[in-house]
Every structure is written in structure tokens, then in C-alpha cells.
C-alpha positions as CSV (number, residue, x, y, z in Angstrom):
1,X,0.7,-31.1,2.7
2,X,3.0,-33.5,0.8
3,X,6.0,-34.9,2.8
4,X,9.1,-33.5,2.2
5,X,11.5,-34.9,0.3
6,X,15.2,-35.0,2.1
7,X,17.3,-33.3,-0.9
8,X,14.4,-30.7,-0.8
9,X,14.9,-30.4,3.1
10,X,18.6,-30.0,2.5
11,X,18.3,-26.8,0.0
12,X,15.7,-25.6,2.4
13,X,17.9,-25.6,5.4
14,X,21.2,-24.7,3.6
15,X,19.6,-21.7,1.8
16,X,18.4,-20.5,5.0
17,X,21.3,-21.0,6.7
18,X,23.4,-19.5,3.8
19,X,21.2,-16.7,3.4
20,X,21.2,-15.7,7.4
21,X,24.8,-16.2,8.5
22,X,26.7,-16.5,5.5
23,X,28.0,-19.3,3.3
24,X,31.6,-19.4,4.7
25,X,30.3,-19.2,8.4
26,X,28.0,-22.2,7.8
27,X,29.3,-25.8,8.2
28,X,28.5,-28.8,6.4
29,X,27.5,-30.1,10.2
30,X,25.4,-27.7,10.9
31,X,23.3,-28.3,7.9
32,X,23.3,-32.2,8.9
33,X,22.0,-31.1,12.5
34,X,19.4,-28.6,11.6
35,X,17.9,-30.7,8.5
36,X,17.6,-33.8,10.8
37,X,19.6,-36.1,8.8
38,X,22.4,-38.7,8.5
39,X,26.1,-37.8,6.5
40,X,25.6,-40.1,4.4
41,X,21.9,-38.3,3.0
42,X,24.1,-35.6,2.4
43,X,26.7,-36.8,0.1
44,X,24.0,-39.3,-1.3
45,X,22.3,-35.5,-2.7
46,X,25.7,-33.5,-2.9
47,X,28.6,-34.1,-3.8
48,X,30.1,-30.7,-1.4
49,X,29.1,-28.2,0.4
50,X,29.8,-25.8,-3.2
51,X,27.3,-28.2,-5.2
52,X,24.5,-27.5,-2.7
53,X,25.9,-23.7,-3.1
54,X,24.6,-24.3,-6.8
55,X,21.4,-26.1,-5.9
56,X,20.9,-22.8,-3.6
57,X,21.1,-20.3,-6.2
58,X,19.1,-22.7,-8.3
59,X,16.4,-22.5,-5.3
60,X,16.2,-18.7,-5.1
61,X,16.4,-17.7,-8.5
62,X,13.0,-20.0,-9.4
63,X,11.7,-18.4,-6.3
64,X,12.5,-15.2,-7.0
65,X,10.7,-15.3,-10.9
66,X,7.7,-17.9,-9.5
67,X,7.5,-14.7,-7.1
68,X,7.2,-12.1,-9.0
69,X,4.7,-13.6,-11.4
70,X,2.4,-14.7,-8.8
71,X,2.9,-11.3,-8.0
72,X,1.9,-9.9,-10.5
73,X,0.0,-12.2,-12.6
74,X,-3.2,-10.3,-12.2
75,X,-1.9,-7.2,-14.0
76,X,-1.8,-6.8,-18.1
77,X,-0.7,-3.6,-18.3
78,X,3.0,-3.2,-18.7
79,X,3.3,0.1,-16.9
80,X,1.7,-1.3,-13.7
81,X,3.6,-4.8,-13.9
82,X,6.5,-2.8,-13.7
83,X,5.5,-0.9,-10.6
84,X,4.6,-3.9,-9.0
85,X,8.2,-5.3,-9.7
86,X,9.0,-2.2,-7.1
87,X,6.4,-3.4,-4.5
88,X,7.8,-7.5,-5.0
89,X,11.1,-6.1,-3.8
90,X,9.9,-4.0,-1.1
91,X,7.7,-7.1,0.1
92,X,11.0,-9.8,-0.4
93,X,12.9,-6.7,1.8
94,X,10.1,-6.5,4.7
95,X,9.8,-10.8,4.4
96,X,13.3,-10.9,5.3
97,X,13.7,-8.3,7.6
98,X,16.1,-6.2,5.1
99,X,18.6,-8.9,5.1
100,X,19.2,-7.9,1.2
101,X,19.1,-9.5,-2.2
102,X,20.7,-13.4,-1.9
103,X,22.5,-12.6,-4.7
104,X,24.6,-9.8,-4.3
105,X,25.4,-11.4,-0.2
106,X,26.6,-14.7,-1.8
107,X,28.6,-12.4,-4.7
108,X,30.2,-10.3,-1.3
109,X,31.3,-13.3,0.4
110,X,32.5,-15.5,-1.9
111,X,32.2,-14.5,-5.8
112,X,36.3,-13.7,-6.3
113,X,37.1,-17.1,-4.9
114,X,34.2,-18.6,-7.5
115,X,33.6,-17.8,-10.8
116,X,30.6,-20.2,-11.4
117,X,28.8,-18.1,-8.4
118,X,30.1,-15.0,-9.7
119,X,28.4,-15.8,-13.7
120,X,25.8,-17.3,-12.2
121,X,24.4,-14.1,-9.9
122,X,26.0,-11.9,-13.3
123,X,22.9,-13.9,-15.4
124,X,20.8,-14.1,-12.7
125,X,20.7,-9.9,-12.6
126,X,20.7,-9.7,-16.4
127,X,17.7,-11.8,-16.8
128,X,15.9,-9.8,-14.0
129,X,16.9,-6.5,-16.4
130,X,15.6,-8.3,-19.5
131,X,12.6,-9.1,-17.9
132,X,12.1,-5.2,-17.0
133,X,13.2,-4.5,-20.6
134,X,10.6,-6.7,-21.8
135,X,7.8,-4.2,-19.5
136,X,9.5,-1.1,-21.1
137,X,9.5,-2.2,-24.2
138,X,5.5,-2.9,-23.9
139,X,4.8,0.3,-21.9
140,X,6.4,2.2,-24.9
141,X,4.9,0.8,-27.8
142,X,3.0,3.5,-28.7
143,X,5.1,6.3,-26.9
144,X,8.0,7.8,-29.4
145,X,9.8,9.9,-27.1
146,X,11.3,7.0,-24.5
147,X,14.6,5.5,-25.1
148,X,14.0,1.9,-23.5
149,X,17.7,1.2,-23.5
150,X,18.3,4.0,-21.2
151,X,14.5,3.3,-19.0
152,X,15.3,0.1,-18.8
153,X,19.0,0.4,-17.2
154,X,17.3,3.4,-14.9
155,X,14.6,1.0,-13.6
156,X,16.8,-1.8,-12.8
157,X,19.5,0.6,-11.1
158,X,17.0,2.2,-9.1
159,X,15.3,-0.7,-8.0
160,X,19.1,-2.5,-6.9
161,X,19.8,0.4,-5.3
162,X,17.1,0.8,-3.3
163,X,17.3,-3.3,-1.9
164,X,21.1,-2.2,-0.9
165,X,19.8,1.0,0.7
166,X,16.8,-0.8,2.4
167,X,19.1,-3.2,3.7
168,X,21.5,-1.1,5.3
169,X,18.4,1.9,6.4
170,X,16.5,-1.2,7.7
171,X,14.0,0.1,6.2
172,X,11.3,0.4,2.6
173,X,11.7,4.2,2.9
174,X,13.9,3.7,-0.7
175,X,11.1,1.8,-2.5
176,X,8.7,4.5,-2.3
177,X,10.7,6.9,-3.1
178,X,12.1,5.1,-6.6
179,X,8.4,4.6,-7.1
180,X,7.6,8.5,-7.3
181,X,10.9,8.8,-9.7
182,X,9.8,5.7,-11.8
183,X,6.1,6.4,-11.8
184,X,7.3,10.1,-13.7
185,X,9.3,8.8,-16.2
186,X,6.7,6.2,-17.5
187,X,4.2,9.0,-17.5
């Protein structure tokens, strides 16, 4: 295992710390304590505590693509990619104990106050939808009778809703059921 690098140990620790007890609640000395380093490493990597805010979303949006296509890379066939895009959420739920989508928490807590965070999770979500639209639109090559447009917004809604009604249920009981409702319209 290679040795971590410290601006790679500082994203790792901030974006847990972020993601568990909240941006706002999280201190810049904290961070310093828990990733073992001096002040000065800090500020020689960030410039403030909202820059490593960036490098955080940078962090989980990579993760969150890198994820899904190891995921998923052994599947060709659109239809069963996109199921599996219902299973990679359910398994991101279970993996963090239905603490919920990094995105929409760090839009919660601090999007009105920042606009760059707020654009930034907008993009994030629209490139997760285009990526589904890109599935649809493969699934229904040769099928006349689906309206991808609408598929495609029904998919993405149902999938966001059941991460927000996992996390609050605690549980995947959601997934499985968006799986039945997306599994019939793709029939």
C-alpha cells in the first residue's frame, strides 16, 4: 500500500468528518487533530476550511462515478446497468449506515449561504440524470413506445427518493420497491 500523501489525508479526514457531523459543526482544529498534522500543512494545501469544502465534493463526486462503473462494468446491457444503478445506491446507503446522499446533506446545511456548493451539487445531480438518460436512451433503441424524457426523469426521481426515504426509514426497504416499479416500465 502506497503512503499517503498529507493533502490526500486531509480530504480523507474532512470528508468524513463533513459527511458524519456536518460541515458547520466541524472545526478547522478538529481536522488538524484527527489527520495528525501541523496548521501550517493545512494552509500549505488550503487556503480555508470552504476550499477543502470544494476539494470534498471534488472527492465524492469522482467516488461516486469510479463507483458506479466498477459497479457495473461487467454489464453491457443498458437495461441491467440501469438496475444496477438502483443496487449501487442501496449498497452506498447500507456502506454508510443510511446517513444519505453527501450531496443533498452538504445542500441542507449550507447551500443558501453558498452558491458555488449549491451549482456544484445542481451539476453534480444533472450529470448523474444524464448518465441514466444515456441507459434509457440505449434500453430504447429499438422500443417505439417509451418517451425517454419522461423514463429518464422517473428513474432518477425514484431513485433520489428512495436514498431520502432510506435515510430517514433506516432502511433499503425503498430500493426494492423502485426496483419492481422500474423493472415494469423498462419491460
Amino acid at each position: 500500500m502506497k503512503k499517503e500523501k498529507v493533502q490526500e489525508r486531509i480530504i480523507r479526514v474532512a470528508s468524513d468528518l463533513f459527511y458524519r457531523q456536518g460541515f458547520n459543526s466541524t472545526g478547522i482544529n478538529q481536522i488538524i487533530a484527527e489527520a495528525d498534522i501541523a496548521i501550517g500543512s493545512l494552509y500549505n494545501h488550503f487556503s480555508s476550511k470552504n476550499d477543502l469544502l470544494q476539494a470534498y465534493l471534488i472527492k465524492q463526486e469522482v467516488e461516486w462515478f469510479k463507483g458506479f462503473e466498477e459497479h457495473s462494468s461487467k454489464m453491457s446491457d443498458p437495461g441491467e446497468k440501469l438496475l444496477s444503478l438502483i443496487d449501487y445506491r442501496k449498497k452506498l446507503q447500507k456502506s454508510s449506515k443510511f446517513a444519505g446522499c453527501h450531496f443533498i446533506k452538504i445542500v441542507a446545511e449550507v447551500g443558501d449561504s453558498s452558491p458555488v456548493v449549491s451549482d456544484f451539487a445542481k451539476k453534480h445531480k444533472e450529470k448523474q440524470k444524464e448518465m441514466i438518460r444515456i441507459m434509457v436512451n440505449e434500453h430504447a433503441e429499438n422500443k417505439k413506445d417509451i418517451d425517454t424524457d419522461i423514463l429518464t426523469e422517473q428513474i432518477f426521481l425514484l431513485i433520489e427518493g428512495a436514498v431520502v426515504t432510506s435515510t430517514i426509514n433506516k432502511n433499503s426497504d425503498s430500493f426494492d420497491q423502485i426496483l419492481k416499479m422500474i423493472k415494469a416500465q423498462l419491460s
